[in-house]
C-alpha positions in Angstrom: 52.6 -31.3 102.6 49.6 -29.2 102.9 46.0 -30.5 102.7 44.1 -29.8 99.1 43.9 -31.0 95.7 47.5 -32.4 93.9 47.9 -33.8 90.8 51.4 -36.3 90.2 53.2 -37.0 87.0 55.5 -36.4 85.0 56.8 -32.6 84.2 56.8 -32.3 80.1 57.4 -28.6 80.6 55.5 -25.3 79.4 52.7 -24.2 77.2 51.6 -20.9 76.0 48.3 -20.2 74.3 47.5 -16.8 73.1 43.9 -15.3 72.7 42.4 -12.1 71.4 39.8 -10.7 74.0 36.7 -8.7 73.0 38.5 -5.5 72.6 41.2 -6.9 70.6 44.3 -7.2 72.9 46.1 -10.2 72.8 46.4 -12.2 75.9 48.1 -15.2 77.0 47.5 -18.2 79.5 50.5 -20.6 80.7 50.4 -23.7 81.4 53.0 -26.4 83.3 52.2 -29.9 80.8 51.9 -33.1 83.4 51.8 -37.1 81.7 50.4 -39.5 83.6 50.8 -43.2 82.2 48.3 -45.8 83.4 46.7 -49.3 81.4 43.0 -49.5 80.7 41.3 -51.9 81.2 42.7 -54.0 78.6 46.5 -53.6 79.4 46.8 -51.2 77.0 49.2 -48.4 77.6 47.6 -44.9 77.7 48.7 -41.2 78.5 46.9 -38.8 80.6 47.9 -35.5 79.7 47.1 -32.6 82.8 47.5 -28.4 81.7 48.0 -26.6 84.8 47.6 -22.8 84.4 50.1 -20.2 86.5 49.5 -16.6 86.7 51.5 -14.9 84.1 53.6 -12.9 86.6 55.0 -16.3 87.7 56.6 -17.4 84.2 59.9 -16.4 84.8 60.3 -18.0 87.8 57.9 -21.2 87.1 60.4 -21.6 83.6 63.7 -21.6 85.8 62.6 -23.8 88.5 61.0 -26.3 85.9 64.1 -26.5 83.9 65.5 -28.7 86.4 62.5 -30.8 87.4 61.8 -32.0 83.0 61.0 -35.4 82.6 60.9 -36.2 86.4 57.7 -37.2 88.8 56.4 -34.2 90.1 53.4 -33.3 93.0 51.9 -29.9 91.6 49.2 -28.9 94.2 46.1 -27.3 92.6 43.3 -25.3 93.0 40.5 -27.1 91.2 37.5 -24.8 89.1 34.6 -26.3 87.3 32.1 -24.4 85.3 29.5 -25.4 82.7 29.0 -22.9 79.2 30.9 -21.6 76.9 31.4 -23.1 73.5 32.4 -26.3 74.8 30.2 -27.3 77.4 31.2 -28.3 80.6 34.9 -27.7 81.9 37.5 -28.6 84.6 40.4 -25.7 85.2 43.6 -26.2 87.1 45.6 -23.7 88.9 49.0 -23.4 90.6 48.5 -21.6 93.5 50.5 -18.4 94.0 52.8 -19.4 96.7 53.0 -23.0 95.3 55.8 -24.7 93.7 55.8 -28.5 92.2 58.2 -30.8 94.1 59.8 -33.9 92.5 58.8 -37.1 93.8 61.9 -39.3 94.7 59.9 -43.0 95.4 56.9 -43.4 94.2 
């Protein structure tokens, strides 16, 4: 394991999301969909839901890999990027790193 920023849990699978930039073309982002479930502080169950964002030249290979890790505990390393703007104020993005791959977790 390599030092940097990870984020565990559990592999739902894939997400598109289309967009129109300013000269019309339609674009896409994809995204790898992690669960985390925790209790609050009232022992209530709750679900943290992670988006992950891979370069689009990685689908194919991100979608066959995943396919066998669906439903199971996963370590995704990350690169982490926070900005402030936009139309919603401030933001955290996640990243899969080009060379990087999610591994399942066996014990944790």
């Amino acid at each position: 394991m390599n030092n940097g920023s990870y984020i565990v849990g559990t592999l739902s699978g894939t997400d598109t999301n289309d967009w129109t930039d300013r000269d019309g073309q339609v674009r896409q982002n994809h995204y790898l969909i992690l669960a985390a479930t925790y209790q609050d502080r009232f022992g209530n169950p709750q679900t943290e839901v992670n988006r992950v964002e891979f370069a689009h030249t990685r689908l194919a290979e991100i979608n066959k890999s995943i396919g066998e890790m669906a439903g199971e505990k996963v370590l995704v390393p990350v690169r982490v990027e926070a900005r402030k703007g936009g139309r919603n104020g401030a933001f955290i993005t996640y990243f899969l790193p080009t060379s990087s791959y999610p591994e399942v977790l066996e014990d944790v």
